[in-house]
N, C-alpha and C positions, 0 to 999 in steps of 0.2 A: 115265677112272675116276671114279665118281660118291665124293663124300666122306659122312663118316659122319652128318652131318647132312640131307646130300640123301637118303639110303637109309630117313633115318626119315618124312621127309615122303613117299617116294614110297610106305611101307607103310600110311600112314593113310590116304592118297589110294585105295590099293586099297580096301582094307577097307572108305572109303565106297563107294565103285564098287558092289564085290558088295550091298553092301545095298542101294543105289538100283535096284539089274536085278532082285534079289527082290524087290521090291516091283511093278514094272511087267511083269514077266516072265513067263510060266507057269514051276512050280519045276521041268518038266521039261527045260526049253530053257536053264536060265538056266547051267548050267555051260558049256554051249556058248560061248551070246554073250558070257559072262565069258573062258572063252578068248580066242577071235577082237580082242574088245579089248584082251586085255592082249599078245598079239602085234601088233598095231599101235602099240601105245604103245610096243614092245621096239624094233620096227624104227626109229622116229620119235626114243629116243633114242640109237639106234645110230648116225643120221644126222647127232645134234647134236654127240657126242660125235668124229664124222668132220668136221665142220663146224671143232670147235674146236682139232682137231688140224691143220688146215691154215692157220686163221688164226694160230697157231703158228710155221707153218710158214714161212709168208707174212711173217710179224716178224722171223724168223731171215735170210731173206733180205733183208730190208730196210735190216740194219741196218751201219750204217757208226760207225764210231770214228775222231775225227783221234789219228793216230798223230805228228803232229807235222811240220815244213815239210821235211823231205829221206828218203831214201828208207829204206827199212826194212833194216836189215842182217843179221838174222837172225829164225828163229823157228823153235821146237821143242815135241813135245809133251814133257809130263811123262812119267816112266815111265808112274805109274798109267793114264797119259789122262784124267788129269781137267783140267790146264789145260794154257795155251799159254803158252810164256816169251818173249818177245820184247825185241830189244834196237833201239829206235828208231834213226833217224835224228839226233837229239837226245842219243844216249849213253844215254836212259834205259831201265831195263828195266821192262818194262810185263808184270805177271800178267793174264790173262783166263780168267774157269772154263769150258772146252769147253760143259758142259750149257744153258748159258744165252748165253753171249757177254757177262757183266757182267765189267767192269774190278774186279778186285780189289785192286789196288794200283799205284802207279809210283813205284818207287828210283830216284830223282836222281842221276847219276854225272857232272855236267856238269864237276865239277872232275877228275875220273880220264875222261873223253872215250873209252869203252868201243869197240873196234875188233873185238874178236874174244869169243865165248861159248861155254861150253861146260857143260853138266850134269852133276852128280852124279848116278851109278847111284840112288842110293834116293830123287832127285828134289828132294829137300826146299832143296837145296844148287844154286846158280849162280856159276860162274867166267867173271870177265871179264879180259881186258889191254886195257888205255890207254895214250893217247898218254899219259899221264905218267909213263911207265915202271913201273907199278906192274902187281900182278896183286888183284883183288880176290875175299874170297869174298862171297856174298851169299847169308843166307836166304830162302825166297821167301815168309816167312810175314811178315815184317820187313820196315822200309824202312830199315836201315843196315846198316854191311860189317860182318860178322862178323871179317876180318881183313883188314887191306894188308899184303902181303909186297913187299917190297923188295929190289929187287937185279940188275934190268936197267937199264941206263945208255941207253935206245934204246926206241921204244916197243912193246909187246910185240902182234906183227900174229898168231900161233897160237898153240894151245891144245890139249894131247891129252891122255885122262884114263886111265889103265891098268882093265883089264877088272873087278877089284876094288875099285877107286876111291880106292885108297888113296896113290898120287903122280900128282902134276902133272906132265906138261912143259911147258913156255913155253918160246918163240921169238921175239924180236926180229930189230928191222932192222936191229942190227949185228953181226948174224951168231953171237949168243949162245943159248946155251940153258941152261935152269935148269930143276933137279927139285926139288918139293918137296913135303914129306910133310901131306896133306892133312889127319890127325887132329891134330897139333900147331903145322901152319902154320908150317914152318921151310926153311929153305933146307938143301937137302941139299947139292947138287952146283950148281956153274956153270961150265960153259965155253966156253973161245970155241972154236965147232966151225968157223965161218968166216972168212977175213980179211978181206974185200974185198965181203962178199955181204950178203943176208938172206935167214933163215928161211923158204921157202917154206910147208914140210908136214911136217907130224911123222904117224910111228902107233907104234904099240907091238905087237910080237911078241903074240900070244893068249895065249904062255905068261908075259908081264909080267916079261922078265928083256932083253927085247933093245928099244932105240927105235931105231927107222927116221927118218933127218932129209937133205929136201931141200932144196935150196939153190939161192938164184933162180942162181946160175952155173952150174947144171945138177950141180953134187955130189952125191953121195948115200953118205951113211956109214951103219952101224950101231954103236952104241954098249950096252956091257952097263950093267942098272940095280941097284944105284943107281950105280955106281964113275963109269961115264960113261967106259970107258976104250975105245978103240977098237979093235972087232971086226975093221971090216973096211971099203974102198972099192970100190964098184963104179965103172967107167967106162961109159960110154955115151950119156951127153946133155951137150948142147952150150949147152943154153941152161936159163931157168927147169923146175924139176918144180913143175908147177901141182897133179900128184895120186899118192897113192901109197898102197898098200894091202898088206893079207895077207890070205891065204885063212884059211878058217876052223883050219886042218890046222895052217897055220904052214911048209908044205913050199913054198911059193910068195909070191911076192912078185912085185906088178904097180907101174910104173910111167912116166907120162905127164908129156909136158914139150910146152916153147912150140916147141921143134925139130917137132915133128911127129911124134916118135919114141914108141910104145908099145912097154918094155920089160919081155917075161915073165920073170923072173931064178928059178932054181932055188936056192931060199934054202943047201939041203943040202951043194951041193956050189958055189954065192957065184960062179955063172956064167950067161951068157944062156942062156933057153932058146929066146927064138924073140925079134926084132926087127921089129916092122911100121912102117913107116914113111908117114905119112898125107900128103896134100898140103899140109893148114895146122895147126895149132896144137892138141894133145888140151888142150882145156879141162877135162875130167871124166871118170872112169872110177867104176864100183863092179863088184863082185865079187859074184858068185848065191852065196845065203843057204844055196842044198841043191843047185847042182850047180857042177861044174866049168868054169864060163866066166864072162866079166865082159864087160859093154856098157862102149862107147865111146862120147863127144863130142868133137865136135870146133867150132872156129871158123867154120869152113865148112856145120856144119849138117849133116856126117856123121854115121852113128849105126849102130852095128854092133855085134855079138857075134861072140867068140874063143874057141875051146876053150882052156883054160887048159895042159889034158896036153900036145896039140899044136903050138900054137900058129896053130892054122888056124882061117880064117873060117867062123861058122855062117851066120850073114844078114848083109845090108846092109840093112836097116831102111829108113834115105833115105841116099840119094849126096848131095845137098847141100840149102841151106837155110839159115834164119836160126840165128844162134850158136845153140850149146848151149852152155848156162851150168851146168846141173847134172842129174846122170842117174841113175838108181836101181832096184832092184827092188824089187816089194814085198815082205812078210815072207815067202811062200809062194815066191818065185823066179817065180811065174808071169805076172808081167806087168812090163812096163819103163815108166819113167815118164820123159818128159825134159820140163824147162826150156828155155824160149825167149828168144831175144832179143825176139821179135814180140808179148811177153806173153802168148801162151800154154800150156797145160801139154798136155803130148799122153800116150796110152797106147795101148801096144800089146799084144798078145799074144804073149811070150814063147815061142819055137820055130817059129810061121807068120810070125809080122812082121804078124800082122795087127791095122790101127788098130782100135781100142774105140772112139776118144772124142777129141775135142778139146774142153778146157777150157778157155774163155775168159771175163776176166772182168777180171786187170790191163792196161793199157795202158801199161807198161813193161816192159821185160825183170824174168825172171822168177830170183830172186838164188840162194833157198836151197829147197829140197824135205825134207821130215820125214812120216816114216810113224809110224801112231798103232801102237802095240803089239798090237794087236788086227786090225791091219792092212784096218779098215773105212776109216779117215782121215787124209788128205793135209792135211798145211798147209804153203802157200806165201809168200814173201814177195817184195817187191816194189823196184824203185827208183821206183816211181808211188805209193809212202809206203805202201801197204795190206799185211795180213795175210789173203787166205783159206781156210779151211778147206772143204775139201771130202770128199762121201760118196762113196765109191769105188762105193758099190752103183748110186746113182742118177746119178752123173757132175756132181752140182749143189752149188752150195755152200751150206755151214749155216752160216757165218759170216761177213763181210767188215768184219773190222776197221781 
């Protein structure tokens, strides 16, 4: 895009132009030749202007940010997609604006040792829990907490934020959970959901009245909010629930343990719908955005879709392989994304199995995956300390922080 000071030089330049060809010209040719020039000169800065778009382009890729000596433990876009929120190796969360890759800010938490992250819907807003028991808010326009809430004796390793954004839950490692109301920063409720265990995973019902809480002993309770009083237990895992989700509907509820065990549970009537039992350990599950099934990971580097209705196999994606550490659709449902242990990021085509693209670029396993709202941009993080962003269009990254 030429700026408004280049457009006035480039109008006086014409203007001599045409009177210099009047002059040497016959007045019958001279529109002519005046054309032809000024389409060569169109071309020539169509060329520059493609020139400085790659050199752009070229900076973007180039550019690297220390994130600090250990590895990166989260990273998210903003709602809007204008930045990336990331929560160091170091505790600290570190702002970066998408359009450009500039650090906008780093909030210090070395004293609160930040473990777990999570965003406010309207963005503006960052929840963290720390090894010092504490839950923090953080504005992301700020470098100081907005509030410490207090009231986990254990340090708080999850975080889940209801579809309104209006209560917290937090999970520690001594088996506690706590709600709390996010407009006044108060503790509402805390209990101890486990005796002997910790918090593996929390979600919240869609309709933001039921929380879902697993438990590394493999428990899995429902609890009404705010009261915290107990719904209901399912049985069926043996060990850790590393993941656990609802469908959009709210009539299903999927959940993945270190047993090997993927369980469909029929939320309506609080029984199995269908039990798949893998050879090694479901690391990661998500659930399609607009249809009826949810991909699997696993430790072994399995990776499959399940009809949800049925409980029956669509694909096997890959039979084995390096860990899968996290797994996803994008916002359309039509392509699967998975995390590696090998540090790369892979994508497939949702319904063929067939690969798009292999993303390489960290050299450690690859931690957390986040899609941009717009559903053009991936960013990944890393235990190789980096953060990058990538264009789903062109399979390359725009950013490696």
């Amino acid at each position: 895009m030429i700026n408004c000071q280049n457009e006035m030089h480039y109008g006086v330049l014409m203007k001599n132009l045409f009177v210099f060809i009047r002059k040497i010209i016959p007045e019958k040719n001279c529109s002519f030749v005046f054309i032809i020039l000024l389409l060569c000169l169109s071309s020539s800065t169509a060329a520059e202007e493609e020139d400085s778009e790659k050199l752009k382009k070229d900076y973007f890729l180039s550019q690297s940010l220390n994130l600090g000596k250990k590895p990166v433990q989260s990273a998210v876009f903003s709602p809007n997609d204008q930045q990336a929120v990331i929560l160091s190796g170091s505790s600290s969360l570190e702002i970066f604006r998408i359009q450009n890759g500039k650090r906008l800010r780093v909030i210090s938490s070395h004293e609160h040792k930040a473990i777990s992250l999570v965003l406010h819907a309207g963005g503006k807003l960052a929840v963290t829990g720390g090894q010092d028991d504490t839950v923090r808010i953080w504005s992301t326009d700020q470098t100081t907490a907005q509030a410490v809430m207090r009231g986990h004796m254990s340090a708080v390793s999850v975080l889940a934020l209801n579809a309104g954004g209006e209560i917290l839950a937090s999970g520690s490692l001594d088996g506690t959970v706590i709600l709390w109301n996010m407009k006044e920063h108060e503790l509402l409720k805390s209990t101890k959901v486990i005796g002997k265990s910790s918090i593996k995973s929390l979600a919240f019902h869609p309709n933001g009245r039921i929380l879902a809480i697993g438990g590394e002993d493999g428990s899995l309770q429902f609890r009404s909010i705010p009261e915290m009083k107990l719904i209901t237990t399912l049985s069926g895992h043996k060990k850790s629930i590393n993941d656990l989700e609802f469908n959009p509907r709210g009539d299903v509820f999927v959940s993945g343990s270190e047993d090997g065990n993927l369980i469909i549970w029929d939320w309506k009537v609080k029984k199995q719908r269908s039990k798949i039992n893998f050879e090694d350990a479901v690391s990661t599950i998500s659930i399609n955005p607009k249809l009826e099934e949810i991909v699997v990971g696993t430790e072994g580097g399995r990776l499959e879709t399940w009809s949800l209705a049925k409980g029956t196999l669509l694909h096997q994606i890959t039979e084995s392989g390096p860990l899968i550490s996290s797994t996803g659709y994008d916002r359309n449902g039509s392509r699967i994304i998975s995390a590696l242990e090998d540090g790369t990021v892979q994508i497939w085509e949702n319904g063929v199995s067939l690969h798009l693209k292999t993303l390489k670029g960290h050299e450690r396993i690859v931690e957390t995956l986040d899609f941009s709202s717009n559903n053009k941009f991936l960013i990944s993080s890393s235990s190789d300390k980096s953060v990058r962003i990538w264009d789903l269009k062109t399979n390359e990254t725009v950013h490696n922080f």
